[in-house]
N, C-alpha and C positions, 0 to 999 in steps of 0.2 A: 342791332345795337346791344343786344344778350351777350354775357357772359357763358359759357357754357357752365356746368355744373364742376368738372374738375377745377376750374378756374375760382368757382367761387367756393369753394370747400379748402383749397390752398391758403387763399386768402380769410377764410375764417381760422384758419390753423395758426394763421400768424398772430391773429388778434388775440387768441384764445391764449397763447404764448407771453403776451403783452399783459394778459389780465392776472396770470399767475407771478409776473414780474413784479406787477404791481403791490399784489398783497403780500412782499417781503418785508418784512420789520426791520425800518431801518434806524438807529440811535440816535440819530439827530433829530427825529419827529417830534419826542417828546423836548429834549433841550431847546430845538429851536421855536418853543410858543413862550418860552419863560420871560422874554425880551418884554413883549406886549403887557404880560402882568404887569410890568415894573408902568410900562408906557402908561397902563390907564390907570395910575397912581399920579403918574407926574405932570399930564397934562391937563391944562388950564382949562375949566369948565365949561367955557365958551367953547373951545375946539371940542372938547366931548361934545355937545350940542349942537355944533355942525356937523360932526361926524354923522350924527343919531338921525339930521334931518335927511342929508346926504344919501343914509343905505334903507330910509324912509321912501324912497323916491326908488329904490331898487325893489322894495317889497311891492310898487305900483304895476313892476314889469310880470308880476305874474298875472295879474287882474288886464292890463290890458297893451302890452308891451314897452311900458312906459315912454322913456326918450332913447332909450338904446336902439333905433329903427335901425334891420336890417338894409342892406346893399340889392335888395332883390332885384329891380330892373339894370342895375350894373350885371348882378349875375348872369343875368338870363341872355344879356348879349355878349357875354363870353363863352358861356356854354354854346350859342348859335355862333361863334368864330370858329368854335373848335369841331363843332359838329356843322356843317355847310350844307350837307343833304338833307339834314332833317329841321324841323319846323319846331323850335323852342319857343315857346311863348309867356308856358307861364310855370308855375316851379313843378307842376303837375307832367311837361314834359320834359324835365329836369328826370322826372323818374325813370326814364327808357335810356338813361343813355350809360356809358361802357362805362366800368368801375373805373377803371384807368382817369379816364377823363376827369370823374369825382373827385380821384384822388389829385392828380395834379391840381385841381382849382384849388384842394383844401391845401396843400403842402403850399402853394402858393401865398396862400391868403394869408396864413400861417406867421412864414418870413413878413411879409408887410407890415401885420400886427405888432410882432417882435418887434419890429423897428420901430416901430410910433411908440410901443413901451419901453422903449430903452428910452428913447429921447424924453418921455414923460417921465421916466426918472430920471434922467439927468439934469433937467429942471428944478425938479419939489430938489432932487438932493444938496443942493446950494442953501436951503436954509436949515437944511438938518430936521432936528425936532418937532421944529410948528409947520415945516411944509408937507412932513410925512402925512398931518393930518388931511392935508387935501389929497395927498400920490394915492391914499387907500380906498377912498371911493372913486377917483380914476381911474383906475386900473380894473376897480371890480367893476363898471360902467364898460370899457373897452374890452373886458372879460364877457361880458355878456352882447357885446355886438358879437364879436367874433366868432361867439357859439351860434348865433342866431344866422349868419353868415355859413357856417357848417352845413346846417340844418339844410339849409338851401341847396345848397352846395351836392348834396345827398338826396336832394327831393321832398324835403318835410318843409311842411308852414308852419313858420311861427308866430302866428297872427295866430294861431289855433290855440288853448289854451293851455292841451294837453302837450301840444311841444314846448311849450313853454317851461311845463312842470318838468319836463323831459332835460328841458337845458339849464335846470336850477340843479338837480339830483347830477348833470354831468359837473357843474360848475360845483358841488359837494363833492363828487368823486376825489376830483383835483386835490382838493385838501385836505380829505379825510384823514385819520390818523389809519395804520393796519387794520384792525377789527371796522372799522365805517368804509374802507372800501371792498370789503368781503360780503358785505351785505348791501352794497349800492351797487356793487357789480352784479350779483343775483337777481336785486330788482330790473335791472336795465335789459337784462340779457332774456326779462320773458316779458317787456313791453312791450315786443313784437304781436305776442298771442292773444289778446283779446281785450276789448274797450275798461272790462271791468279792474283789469289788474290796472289800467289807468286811474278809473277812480277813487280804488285804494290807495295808488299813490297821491293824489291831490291830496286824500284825508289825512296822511301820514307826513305833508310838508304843510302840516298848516301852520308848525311853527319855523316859518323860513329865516328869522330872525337870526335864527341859533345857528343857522348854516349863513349864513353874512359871517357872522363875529367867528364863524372856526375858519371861513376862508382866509381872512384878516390878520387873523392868529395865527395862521401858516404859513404868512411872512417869514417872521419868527428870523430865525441868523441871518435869514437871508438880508433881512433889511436892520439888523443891528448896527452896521457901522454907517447906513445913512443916518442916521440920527447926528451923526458928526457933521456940523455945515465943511462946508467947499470938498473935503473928501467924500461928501456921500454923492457926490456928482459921480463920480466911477461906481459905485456900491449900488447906488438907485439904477443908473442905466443894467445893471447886469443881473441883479435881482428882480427888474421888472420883463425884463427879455425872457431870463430864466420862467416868471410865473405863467406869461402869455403862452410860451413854448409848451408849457406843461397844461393849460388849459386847451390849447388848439389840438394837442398828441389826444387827451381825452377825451375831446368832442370828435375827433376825425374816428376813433377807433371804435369808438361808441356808435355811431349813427353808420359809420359801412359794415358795422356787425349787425346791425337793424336791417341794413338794406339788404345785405347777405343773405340772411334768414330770412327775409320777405321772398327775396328771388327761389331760394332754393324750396321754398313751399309749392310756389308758383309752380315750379318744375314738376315737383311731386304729384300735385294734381294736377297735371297737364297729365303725367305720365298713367296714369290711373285711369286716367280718362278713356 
């Protein structure tokens, strides 16, 4: 069920390629958070107070998964559809099996998502202004199944605390501005190597608050023109597709770069051996 080593060194070359993409500075980064200043000026205090209790309930998913529950016994009888000889049971033998396969579940899972986020904004977009304030913790809610779904998907549990911390720092990559994903992709890229650079990172997201509200704010143009009732029904559906897509691309590239490096150590000391 291995990859061989040129197979997985190809496919690190790709990722590696995706991460230098990533940290290009692009103009609309900054223009498109301006939208939200104005938002948390104009909306009504009660909606702020939903909002606040709402990503309240997201800071619970790092403590103990909150209500975002992964798909995992869904997963694990697709992974056994797709693999028939071998004996998947539980996300532990999720880890043996061909990158390929990984990737299809995740590129799959991916599309689904997408779709449930289009239709979720095309929904809130009908009322413009006050239903945006519900579309923002939905989506960050359906942002964090999906990662937690990846994770699987790849062989990690996120029932574990430290995947957890893992898929908040992916779900930061997603919206960082240039300089925050230059240093979120450094952390991520030596999570592989040892327990303790995990526990630096838990100490270093203790304020996960601040990554909620930059997620948020990374809407930004994208959902500018939902604010508009019955036009934001097209603007909602294609900016909430566009976010999910950009969250799934980061959790898939992110965790088969994990699992890559895991393998190819494997190899190394096998080969030494």
């Amino acid at each position: 069920m291995r990859n061989d080593k040129t197979d997985l060194e190809n496919e690190l070359k790709k990722i590696e390629k995706w991460e230098k993409e990533q940290q290009k500075a692009w103009f609309w980064e900054r223009i498109g958070r301006l939208p939200f200043k104005v938002l948390d000026k104009l909306t009504p205090a009660f909606i702020q107070d939903k909002i606040g209790l709402l990503l309240d309930e997201i800071g619970g998913f790092i403590q103990n998964g909150g209500q975002y529950l992964t798909s995992e016994k869904h997963l694990i009888r697709q992974f056994q559809k797709k693999l028939p000889d071998e004996t998947i049971e539980t996300v532990e033998d999720i880890q043996r099996a061909p990158l390929e396969v990984m990737d299809q579940m995740c590129e799959n899972l991916g599309k689904n998502r997408a779709n449930t986020a289009a239709v979720q904004g095309a929904t809130t977009g009908v009322g413009g202004l006050f239903t945006l304030a519900v579309d923002i913790p939905a989506i960050l809610g359906l942002s964090l199944k999906t990662l937690q779904d990846i994770a699987v998907s790849y062989g990690y549990d996120p029932k574990e605390k430290t995947e957890r911390m893992f898929i908040i720092k992916c779900l930061q990559l997603s919206a960082a501005d240039i300089v925050g994903k230059r240093a979120i992709i450094q952390e991520l890229s030596r999570y592989h190597l040892h327990s303790g650079s995990r526990e630096n990172m838990i100490s270093q997201i203790q304020g996960w608050r601040e990554v909620v509200y930059t997620y948020r704010d990374s809407f930004g143009w994208k959902k500018l023109f939902q604010m508009v009732p019955v036009a934001g029904i097209l603007f909602g559906a294609i900016s909430n597709r566009s976010m999910v897509n950009g969250v799934a691309e980061t959790g898939m590239m992110m965790y088969k770069k994990r699992r890559i490096m895991e393998r190819l150590a494997e190899l190394d000391a096998a080969e030494t051996e």
